[in-house]
C-alpha positions in Angstrom: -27.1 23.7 9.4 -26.1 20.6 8.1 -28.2 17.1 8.3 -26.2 13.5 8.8 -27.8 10.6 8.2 -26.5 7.5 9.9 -28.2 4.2 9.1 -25.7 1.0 10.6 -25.5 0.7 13.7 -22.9 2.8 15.7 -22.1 4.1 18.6 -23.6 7.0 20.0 -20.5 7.9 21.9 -18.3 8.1 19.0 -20.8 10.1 17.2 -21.1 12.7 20.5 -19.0 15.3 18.3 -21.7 15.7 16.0 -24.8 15.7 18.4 -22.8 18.1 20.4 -22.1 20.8 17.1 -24.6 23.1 17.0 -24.1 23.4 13.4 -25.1 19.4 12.8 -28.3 17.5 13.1 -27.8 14.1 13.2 -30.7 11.5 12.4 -30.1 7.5 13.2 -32.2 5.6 10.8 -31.0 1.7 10.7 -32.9 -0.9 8.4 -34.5 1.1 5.9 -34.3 -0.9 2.9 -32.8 0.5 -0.5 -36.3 2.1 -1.5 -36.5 4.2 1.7 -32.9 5.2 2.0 -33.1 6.4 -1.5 -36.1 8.3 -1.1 -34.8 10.7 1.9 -31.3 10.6 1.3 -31.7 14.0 -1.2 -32.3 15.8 2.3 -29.1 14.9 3.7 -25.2 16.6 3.3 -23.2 13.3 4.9 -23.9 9.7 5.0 -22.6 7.4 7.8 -22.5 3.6 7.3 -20.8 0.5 8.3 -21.0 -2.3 6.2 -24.4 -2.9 6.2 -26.1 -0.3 4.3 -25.0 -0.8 0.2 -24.1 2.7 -1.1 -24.7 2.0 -4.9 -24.3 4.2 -7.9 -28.3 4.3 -8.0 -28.3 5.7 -4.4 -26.0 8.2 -5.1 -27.6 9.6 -7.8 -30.2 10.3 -5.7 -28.6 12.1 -3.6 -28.7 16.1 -4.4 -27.1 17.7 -1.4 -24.4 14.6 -0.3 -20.7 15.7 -0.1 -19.3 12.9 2.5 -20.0 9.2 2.8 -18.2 7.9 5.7 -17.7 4.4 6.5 -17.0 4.1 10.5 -14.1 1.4 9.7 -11.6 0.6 7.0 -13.0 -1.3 4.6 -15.1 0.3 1.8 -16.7 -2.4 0.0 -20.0 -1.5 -0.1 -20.0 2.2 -1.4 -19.3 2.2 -5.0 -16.1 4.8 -5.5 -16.2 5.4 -8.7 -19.8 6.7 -8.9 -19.0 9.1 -5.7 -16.0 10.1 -7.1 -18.1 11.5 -10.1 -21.2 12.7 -8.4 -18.0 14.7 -6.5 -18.4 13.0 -3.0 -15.8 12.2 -0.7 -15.7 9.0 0.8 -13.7 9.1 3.9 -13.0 6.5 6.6 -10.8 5.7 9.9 -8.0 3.7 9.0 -6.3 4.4 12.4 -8.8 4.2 14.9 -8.0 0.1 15.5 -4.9 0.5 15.9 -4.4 -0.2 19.8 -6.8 -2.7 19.3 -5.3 -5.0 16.5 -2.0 -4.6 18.2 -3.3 -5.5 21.8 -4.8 -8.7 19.5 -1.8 -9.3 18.0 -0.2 -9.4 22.0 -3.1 -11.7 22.9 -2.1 -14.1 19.6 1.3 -14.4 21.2 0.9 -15.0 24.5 -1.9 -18.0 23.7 0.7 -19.3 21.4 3.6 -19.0 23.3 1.3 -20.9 26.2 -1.0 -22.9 24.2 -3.7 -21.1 26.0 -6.9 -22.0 23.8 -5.6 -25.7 23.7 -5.3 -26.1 27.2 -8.6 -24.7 27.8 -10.0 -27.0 25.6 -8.5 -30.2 27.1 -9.2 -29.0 30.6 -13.0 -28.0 30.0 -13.4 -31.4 28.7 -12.3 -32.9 32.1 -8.7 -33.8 31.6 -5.7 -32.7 33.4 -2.7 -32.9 31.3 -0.2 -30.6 31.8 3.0 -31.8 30.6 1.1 -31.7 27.4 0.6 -28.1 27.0 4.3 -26.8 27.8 5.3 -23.9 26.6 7.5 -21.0 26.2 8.7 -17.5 27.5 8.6 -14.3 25.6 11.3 -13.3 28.0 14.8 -12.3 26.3 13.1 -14.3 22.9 13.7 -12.3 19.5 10.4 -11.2 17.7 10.1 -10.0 14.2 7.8 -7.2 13.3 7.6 -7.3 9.2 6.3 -3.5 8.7 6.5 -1.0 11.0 3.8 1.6 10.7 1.6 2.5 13.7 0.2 -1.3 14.0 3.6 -2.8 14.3 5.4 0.2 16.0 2.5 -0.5 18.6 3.2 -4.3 18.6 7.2 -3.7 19.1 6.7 -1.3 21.9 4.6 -3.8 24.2 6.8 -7.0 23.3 9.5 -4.9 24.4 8.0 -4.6 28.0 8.1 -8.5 28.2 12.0 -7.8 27.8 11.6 -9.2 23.6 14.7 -8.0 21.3 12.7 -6.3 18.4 14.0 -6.7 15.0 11.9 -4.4 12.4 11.8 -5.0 8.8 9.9 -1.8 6.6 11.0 -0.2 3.1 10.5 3.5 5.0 12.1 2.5 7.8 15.1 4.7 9.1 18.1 4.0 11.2 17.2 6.7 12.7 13.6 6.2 13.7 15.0 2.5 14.7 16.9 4.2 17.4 14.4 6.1 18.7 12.2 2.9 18.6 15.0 1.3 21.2 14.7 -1.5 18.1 17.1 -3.1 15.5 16.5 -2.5 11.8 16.7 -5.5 10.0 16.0 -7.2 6.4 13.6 -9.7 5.6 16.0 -12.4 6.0 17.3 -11.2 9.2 14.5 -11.5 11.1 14.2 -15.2 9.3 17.5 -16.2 10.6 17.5 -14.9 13.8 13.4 -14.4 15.2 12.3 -16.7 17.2 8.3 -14.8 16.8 7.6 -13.3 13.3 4.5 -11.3 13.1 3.5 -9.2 10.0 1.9 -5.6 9.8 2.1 -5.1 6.0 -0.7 -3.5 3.6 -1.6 -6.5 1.1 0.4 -5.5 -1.9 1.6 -7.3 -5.3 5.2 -7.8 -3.7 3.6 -8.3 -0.3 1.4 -11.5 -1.5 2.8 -14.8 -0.7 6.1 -13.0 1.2 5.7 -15.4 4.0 6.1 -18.8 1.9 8.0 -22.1 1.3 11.2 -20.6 0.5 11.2 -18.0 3.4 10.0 -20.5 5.7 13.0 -22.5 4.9 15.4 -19.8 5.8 13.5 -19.2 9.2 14.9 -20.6 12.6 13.2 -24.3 12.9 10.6 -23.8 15.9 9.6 -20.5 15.1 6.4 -19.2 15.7 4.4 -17.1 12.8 1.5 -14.2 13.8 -1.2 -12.8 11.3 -3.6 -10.1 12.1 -2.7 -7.8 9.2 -4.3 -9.0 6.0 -4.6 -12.6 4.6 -2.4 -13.3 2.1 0.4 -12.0 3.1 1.1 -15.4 4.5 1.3 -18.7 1.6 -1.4 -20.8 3.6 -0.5 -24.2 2.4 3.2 -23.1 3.2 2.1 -22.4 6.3 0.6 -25.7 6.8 3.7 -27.6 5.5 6.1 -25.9 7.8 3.4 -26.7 10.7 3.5 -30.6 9.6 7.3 -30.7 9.4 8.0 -28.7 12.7 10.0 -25.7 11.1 6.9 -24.0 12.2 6.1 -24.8 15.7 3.2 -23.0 15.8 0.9 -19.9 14.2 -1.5 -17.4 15.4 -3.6 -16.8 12.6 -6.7 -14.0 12.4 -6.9 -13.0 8.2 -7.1 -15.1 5.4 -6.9 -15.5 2.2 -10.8 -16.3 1.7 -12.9 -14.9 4.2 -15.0 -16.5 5.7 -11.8 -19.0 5.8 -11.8 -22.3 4.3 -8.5 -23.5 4.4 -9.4 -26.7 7.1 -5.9 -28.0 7.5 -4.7 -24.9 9.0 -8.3 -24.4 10.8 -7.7 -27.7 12.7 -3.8 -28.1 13.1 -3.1 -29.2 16.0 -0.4 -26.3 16.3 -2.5 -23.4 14.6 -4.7 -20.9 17.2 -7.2 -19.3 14.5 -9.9 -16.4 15.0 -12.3 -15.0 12.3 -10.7 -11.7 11.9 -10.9 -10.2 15.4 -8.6 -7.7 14.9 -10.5 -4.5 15.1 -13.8 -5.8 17.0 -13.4 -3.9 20.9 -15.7 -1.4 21.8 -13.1 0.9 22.3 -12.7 0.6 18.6 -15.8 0.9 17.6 -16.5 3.7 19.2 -13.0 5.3 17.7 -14.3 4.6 14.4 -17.6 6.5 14.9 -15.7 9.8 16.9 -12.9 10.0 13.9 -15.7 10.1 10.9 -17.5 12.4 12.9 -14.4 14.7 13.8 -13.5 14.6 10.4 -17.0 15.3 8.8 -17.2 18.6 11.6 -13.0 19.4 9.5 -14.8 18.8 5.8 -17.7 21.3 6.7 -16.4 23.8 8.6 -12.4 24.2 8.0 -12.4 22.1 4.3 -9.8 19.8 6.1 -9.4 16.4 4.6 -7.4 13.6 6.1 -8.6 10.1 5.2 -10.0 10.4 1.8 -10.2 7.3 -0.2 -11.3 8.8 -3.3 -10.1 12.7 -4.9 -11.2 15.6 -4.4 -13.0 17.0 -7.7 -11.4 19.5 -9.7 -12.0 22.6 -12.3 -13.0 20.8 -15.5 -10.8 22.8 -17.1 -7.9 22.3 -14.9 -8.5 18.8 -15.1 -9.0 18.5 -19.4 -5.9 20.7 -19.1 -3.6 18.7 -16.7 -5.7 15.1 -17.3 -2.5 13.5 -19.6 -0.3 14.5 -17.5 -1.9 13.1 -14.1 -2.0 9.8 -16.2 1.4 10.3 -16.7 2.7 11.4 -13.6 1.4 8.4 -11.6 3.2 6.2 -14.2 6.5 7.8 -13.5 6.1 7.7 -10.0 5.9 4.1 -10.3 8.4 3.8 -12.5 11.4 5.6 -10.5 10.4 3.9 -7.2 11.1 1.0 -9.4 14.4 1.8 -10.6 15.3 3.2 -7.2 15.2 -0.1 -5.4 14.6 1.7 -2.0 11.7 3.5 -0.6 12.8 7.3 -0.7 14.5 9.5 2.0 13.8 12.7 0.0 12.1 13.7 -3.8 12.9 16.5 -6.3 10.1 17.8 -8.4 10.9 20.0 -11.0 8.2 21.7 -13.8 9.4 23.3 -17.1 8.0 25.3 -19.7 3.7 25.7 -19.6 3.4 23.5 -16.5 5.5 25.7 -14.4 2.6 28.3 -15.0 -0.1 25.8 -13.6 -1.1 24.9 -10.6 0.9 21.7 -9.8 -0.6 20.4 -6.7 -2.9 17.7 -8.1 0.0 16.6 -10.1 2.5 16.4 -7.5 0.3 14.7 -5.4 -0.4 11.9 -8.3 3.5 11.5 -8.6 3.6 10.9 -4.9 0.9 8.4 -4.9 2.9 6.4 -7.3 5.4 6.3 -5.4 4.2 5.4 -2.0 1.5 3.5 -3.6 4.3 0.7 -4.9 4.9 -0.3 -1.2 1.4 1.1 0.4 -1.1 -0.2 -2.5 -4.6 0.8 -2.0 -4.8 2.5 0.9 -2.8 5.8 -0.8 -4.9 8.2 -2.7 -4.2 11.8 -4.2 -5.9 13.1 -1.2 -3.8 11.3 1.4 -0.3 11.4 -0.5 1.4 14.0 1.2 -0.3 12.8 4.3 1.0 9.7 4.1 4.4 10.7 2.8 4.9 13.1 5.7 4.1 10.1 8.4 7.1 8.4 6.3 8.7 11.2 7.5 10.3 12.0 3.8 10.7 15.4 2.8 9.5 16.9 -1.2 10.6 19.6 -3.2 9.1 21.3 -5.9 10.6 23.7 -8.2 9.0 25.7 -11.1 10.9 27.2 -14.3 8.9 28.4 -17.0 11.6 28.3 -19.3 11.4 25.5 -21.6 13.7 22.2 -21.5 13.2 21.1 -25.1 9.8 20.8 -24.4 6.9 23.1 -24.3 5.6 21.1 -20.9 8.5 18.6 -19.0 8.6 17.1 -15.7 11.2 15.8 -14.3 11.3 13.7 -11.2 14.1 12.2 -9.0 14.0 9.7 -5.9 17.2 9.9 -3.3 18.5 7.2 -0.8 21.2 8.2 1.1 24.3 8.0 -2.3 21.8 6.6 -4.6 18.9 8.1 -6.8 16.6 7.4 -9.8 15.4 10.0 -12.3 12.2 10.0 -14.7 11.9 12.9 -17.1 8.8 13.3 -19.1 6.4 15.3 -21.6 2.9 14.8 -23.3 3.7 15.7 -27.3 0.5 17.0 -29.3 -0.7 13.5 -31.1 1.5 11.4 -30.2 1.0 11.5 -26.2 3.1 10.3 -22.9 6.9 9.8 -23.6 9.5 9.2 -21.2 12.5 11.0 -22.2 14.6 11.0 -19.7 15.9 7.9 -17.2 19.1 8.2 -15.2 21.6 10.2 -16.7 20.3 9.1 -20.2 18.2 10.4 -22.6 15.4 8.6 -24.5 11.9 8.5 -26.0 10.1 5.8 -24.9 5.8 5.5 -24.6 5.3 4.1 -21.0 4.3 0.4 -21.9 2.9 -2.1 -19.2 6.5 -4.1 -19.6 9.9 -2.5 -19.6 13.0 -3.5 -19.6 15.8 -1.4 -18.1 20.0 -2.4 -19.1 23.0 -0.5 -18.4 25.8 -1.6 -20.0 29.2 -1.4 -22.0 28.6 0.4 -25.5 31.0 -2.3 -26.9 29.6 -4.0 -30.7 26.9 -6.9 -30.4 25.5 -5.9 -27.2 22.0 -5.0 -28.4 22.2 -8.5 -30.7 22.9 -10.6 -27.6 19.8 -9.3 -25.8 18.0 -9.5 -28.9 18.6 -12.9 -29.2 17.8 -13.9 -25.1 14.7 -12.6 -25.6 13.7 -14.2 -28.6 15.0 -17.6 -27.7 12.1 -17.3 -24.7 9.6 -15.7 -26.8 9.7 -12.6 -25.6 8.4 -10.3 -28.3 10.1 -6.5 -28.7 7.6 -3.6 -29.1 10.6 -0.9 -29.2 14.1 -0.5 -28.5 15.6 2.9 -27.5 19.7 3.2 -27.2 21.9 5.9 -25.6 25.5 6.2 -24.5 27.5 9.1 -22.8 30.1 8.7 -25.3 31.4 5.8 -27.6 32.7 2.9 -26.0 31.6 4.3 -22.4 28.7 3.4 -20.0 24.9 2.6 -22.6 21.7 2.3 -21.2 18.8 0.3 -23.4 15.5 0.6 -22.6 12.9 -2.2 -24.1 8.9 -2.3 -24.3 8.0 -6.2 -23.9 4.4 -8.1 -24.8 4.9 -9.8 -21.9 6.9 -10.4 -18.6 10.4 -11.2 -18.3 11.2 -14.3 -16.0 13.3 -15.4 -13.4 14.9 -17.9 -16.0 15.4 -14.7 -18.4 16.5 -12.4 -16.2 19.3 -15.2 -15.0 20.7 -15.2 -18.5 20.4 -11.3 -19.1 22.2 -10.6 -15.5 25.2 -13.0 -16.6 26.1 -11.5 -19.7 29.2 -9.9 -20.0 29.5 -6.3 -20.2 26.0 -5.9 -18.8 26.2 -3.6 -15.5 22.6 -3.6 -14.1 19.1 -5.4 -15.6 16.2 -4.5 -14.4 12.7 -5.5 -15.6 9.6 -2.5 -15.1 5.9 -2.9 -14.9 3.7 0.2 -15.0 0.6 -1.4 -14.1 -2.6 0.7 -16.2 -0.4 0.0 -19.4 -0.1 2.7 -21.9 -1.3 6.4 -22.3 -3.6 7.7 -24.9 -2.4 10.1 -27.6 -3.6 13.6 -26.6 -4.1 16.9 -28.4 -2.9 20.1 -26.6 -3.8 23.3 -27.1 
């Protein structure tokens, strides 16, 4: 028998599955204060809260029997992570269940722009009767685009279409193929500004996802267009924003996330041609309750079948698995991130081979790290070593792993490489005893290179000066050089030269690097958690 304790309050109906099981007892205790939780919470195998109940490292620690928080929505900012990830808990929660309801939200943003709805509603409660003031448009045979296209957006573009809207989707894992089936156009960023009339956005918040909606997009955009919001604030540049509203490029935006929350931004609160809500997306009792029944489905899959699904932190493993794999987990995140870089393109298919003493160990934890870097460079946060191959299966992208205990120079190598359609990026990779990670492989080219936070990647002509002239780029900018590696297929043939920086390379470098002769492709790398201890193997 296994005891839940659930102490926010949540529906009853979503939580059914559990007080149905006979092998669950489920006890609803909302309010107790820190003190009390703490003190009963040793009794108790799973946790269920909302956002209300603080799961700290001090509560957790008191807990002796506790395998599963579960937070009955998507954000997790209340339970700390890191202490549940060493006390060897899962926290899991239910990133899916609002979907139906932030796209019907998103609908309901459209139509009240497109109409002027909460305008006119204001005016007419007030006693007036204006209505030449509040004309406004059709959806009908207009062009909306839908800037990511995972199961929010895909939701989005399948009801504009009943209102007879041309659907233009923009999304790195986006096929031609899916596109079809969709009945919708893929399209690039800039497509969809040229050509929308409605732009709405369904994108995780990422690094390259920040600010995408800003001054210089909004220029390219049709003048009139009309902007929608209920993914994550921002995604959107908010004073943009409000300059494109004051100069009519924008003719109006639907806006539900923000940058600060609660928001603060009062000259897009109170434009005249701005509809705002304070981040309604998920709130429907519908959703609610789908949050409660998916934590509680997937508790009944943890207990009784060990079936994870929406894990935000790892699993725990072996000690000794882990002290024996731990450098190259690091590492194998880092080149994830690093060949999804040089690839350009999310993935439509990845190669993972294992040489020498890791062919002999069980790779799963270490594939799935490799994958999270990957996906993790367009899906951020919300990819975890738990979810990877989850995640990486809904993009519909197919892995292979290959084992050969034979050495390749190394005692221990990985080697990974990304495909789309003709094109493809290649990592290879080791841990040497005391002197730690080294990339030795990228492209066609061999190297030895310690993964720095700042890379730069050249290909280019192995004619005399070449390195000298990039030399010299960088240090007229101030760009310090940690190391330099050089190779070359043969002499005077294709070169590659692969830099470690102190610091980023800018727009204004990059410029100069790009239009030197004899240079074939620049390209500047970031691995974000810096460099990798030295480790000893044994």
């Amino acid at each position: 028998m296994y005891k839940v304790i659930v102490t926010d309050s949540i529906s009853d109906s979503g939580l059914k599955a559990l007080y149905d099981h006979p092998n669950f007892t489920v006890d609803k205790k909302s309010g107790l204060s820190p003190e009390e939780l703490k003190e009963i919470i040793k009794d108790y195998d799973a946790l269920i809260v909302r956002s209300q109940t603080q799961v700290t490292e001090d509560l957790l620690n008191a807990a002796e029997k506790l395998r599963v928080v579960a937070r009955a929505g998507v954000g997790v900012d209340n339970i700390d992570i890191n202490a549940a990830t060493r006390k060897g808990i899962l926290v899991i929660n239910a990133p899916g269940a609002n979907t139906i309801s932030a796209a019907e939200h998103t609908m309901a943003m459209m139509l009240s722009l497109a109409r002027r709805i909460p305008h006119a509603h204001m005016s007419t409660s007030a006693g007036n009767w204006d209505r030449n003031a509040f004309k406004g448009v059709e959806l009908y045979e207009k062009t909306l685009g839908v800037i990511g296209m995972g199961k929010i957006g895909a939701e989005v573009a399948k009801r504009a279409q009943r209102f007879g809207m041309k659907i233009l989707g923009y999304d790195p894992y986006l096929t031609e193929e899916r596109a079809n089936q969709m009945n919708i156009t893929k399209a690039t960023l800039y497509d969809i500004a040229r050509e929308a009339d409605f732009i709405t956005v369904h994108t995780p918040l990422t690094k390259d996802t920040k600010g995408l909606i800003n001054d210089d997009y909004l220029a390219k955009t049709k003048k009139g267009v009309r902007i929608i919001n209920c993914a994550r604030g921002g995604i959107i540049d908010e004073d943009a924003l409000v300059r494109g509203l004051n100069s009519g490029q924008v003719a109006g935006a639907a806006i539900d996330v923000f940058e600060t929350e609660p928001a603060s931004n009062q000259e897009l609160l109170s434009h005249p041609h701005a509809i705002v809500t304070p981040h309604l997306g998920a709130s429907t009792v519908e959703a609610q309750e789908k949050v409660a029944q998916e934590v509680s489905e997937e508790i009944i899959d943890i207990f009784e079948t060990d079936s994870i699904h929406h894990a935000i932190n790892m699993p725990q493993v072996s000690g000794e698995t882990q002290k024996k794999l731990q450098p190259f987990i690091d590492l194998g995140e880092q080149i994830g991130i690093l060949a999804i870089q040089l690839l350009k393109n999310a993935p439509d298919k990845i190669d993972i081979h294992y040489y020498g003493n890791l062919a002999k160990e069980d790779n799963n934890l270490l594939t799935r790290t490799m994958i999270k870097g990957i996906l993790s460079y367009h899906l951020s946060d919300s990819v975890n070593m738990v979810n990877a191959l989850h995640l990486l299966n809904d993009q519909g992208v197919s892995f292979n792993v290959m084992k050969n205990p034979e050495s390749k120079g190394f005692a221990s190598y990985m080697e990974l490489t990304l495909h789309h359609g003709d094109h493809h990026s290649t990592i290879g990779a080791t841990v040497l005893n005391g002197y730690g990670a080294r990339i030795v492989k990228m492209n066609e080219y061999r190297v030895d290179v310690r993964p720095e936070r700042y890379l730069l990647y050249i290909e280019h002509h192995d004619v005399p000066g070449m390195i000298g002239r990039v030399g010299s780029i960088l240090g007229n900018h101030d760009i310090n050089i940690g190391t330099m590696q050089v190779g070359r297929a043969e002499a005077g043939g294709d070169a590659n030269m692969v830099l470690t920086l102190d610091k980023k390379v800018n727009d204004e470098v990059a410029k100069e690097l790009v239009e030197m002769d004899g240079l074939k492709a620049v390209q500047f790398l970031e691995i974000p958690n810096g460099h990798l201890p030295a480790y000893n193997m044994q």
